[in-house]
C-alpha positions in Angstrom: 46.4 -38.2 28.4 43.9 -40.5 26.4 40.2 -39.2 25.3 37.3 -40.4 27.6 36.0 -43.7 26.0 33.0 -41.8 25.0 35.3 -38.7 23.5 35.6 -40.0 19.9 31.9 -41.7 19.1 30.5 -38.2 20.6 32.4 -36.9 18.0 31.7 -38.8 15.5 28.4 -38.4 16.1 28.6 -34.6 16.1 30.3 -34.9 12.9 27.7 -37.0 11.2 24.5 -35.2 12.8 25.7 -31.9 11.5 27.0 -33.3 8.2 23.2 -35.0 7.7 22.1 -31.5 8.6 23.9 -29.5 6.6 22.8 -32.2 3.4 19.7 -31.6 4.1 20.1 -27.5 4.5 21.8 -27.5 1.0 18.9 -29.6 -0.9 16.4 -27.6 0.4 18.4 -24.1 -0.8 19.1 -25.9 -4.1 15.5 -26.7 -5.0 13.7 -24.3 -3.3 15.4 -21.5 -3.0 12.9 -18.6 -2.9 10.8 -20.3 -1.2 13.1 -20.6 1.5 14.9 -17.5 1.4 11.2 -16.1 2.0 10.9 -18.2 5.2 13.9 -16.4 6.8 13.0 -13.2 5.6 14.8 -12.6 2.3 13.5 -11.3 -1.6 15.8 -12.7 -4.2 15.5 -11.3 -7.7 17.0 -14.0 -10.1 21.0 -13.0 -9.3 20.0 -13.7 -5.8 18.4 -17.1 -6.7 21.6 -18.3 -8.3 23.9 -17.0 -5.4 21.6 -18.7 -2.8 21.6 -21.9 -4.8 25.3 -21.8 -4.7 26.6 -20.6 -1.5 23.5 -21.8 0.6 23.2 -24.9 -1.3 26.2 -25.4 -2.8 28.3 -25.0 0.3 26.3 -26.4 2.6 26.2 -29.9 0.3 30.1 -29.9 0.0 30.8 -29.4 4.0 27.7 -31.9 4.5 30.1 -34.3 2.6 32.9 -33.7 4.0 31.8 -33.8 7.7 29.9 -37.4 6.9 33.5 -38.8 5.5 35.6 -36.9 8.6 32.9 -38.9 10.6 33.4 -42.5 9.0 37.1 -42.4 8.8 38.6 -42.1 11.8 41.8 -40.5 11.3 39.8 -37.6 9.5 37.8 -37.0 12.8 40.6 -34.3 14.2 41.0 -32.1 10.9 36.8 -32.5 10.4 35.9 -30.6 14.1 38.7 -28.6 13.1 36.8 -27.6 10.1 33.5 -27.6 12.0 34.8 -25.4 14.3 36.5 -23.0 12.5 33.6 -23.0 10.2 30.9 -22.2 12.8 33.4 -19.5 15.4 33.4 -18.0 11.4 29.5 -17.9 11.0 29.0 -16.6 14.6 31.8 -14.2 14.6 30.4 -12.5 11.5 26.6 -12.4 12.4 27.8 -11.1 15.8 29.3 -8.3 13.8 26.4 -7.9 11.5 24.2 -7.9 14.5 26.2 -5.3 16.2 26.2 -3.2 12.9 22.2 -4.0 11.9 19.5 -1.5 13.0 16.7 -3.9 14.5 17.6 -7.1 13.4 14.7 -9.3 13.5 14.6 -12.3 15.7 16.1 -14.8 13.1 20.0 -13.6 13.1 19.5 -14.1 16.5 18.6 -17.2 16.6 21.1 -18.1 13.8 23.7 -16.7 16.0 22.9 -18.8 19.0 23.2 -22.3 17.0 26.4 -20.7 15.3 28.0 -19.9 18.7 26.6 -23.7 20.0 28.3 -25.2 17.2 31.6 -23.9 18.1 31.6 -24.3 21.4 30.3 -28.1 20.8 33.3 -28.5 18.2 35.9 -27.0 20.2 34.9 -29.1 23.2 34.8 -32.3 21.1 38.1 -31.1 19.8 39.7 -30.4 23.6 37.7 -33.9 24.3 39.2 -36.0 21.6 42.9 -34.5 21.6 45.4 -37.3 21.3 42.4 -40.3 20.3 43.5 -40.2 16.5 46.7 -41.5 17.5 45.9 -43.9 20.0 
């Protein structure tokens, strides 16, 4: 069974939306840092500044790259929502444990959560979606 006609350019444009998002995510934690950490609620003393530099920014910039390639070359586009969804079911999975653990979580894990768990279920339906469209 072949992908709808509009299965792989959806994808491809999920791929590339949340690769230019996730560029943009990792810039902003890479120059500003505190200033954003502050935004959703965190204090960083300096070891915190480095670690959200790197994992916040540095992550994010890497997977931003890699999604905007898995969108441009079409026989990456299986093994990128592949990453994108096992990447996001991660995220969600986590926070939904953290959330279950937390006492009071504000309202931004929440809402963290709720992209998180859109994410994946975008991904895995692009993935269901596009099954068999690499090869074709």
């Amino acid at each position: 069974m072949s992908a709808p006609s509009w299965g792989l350019p959806a994808a491809r444009c999920l791929l590339a939306a949340t690769g230019l998002i996730y560029l943009y995510l990792g810039a902003v934690f890479v120059l500003w840092p505190v200033g954003w950490a502050q935004k959703i609620g965190f204090t960083l003393d300096a070891d915190g500044v480095v670690e959200i530099r790197a994992v916040y920014g540095g992550l994010e910039l890497g997977l931003g790259v890699f999604f905007l390639v898995a969108a441009l070359r079409r026989e990456w586009v299986g093994v990128g929502l592949w990453a994108l969804c096992l990447t996001f079911a991660g995220l969600a999975v986590c926070r939904a444990l953290g959330l279950a653990l937390a006492e009071g979580p504000g309202p931004m894990p929440w809402k963290l959560f709720a992209v998180e768990a859109s994410e994946t279920v975008l991904s895995a339906a692009a993935l269901w979606i596009t099954r068999g469209a690499e090869a074709a």
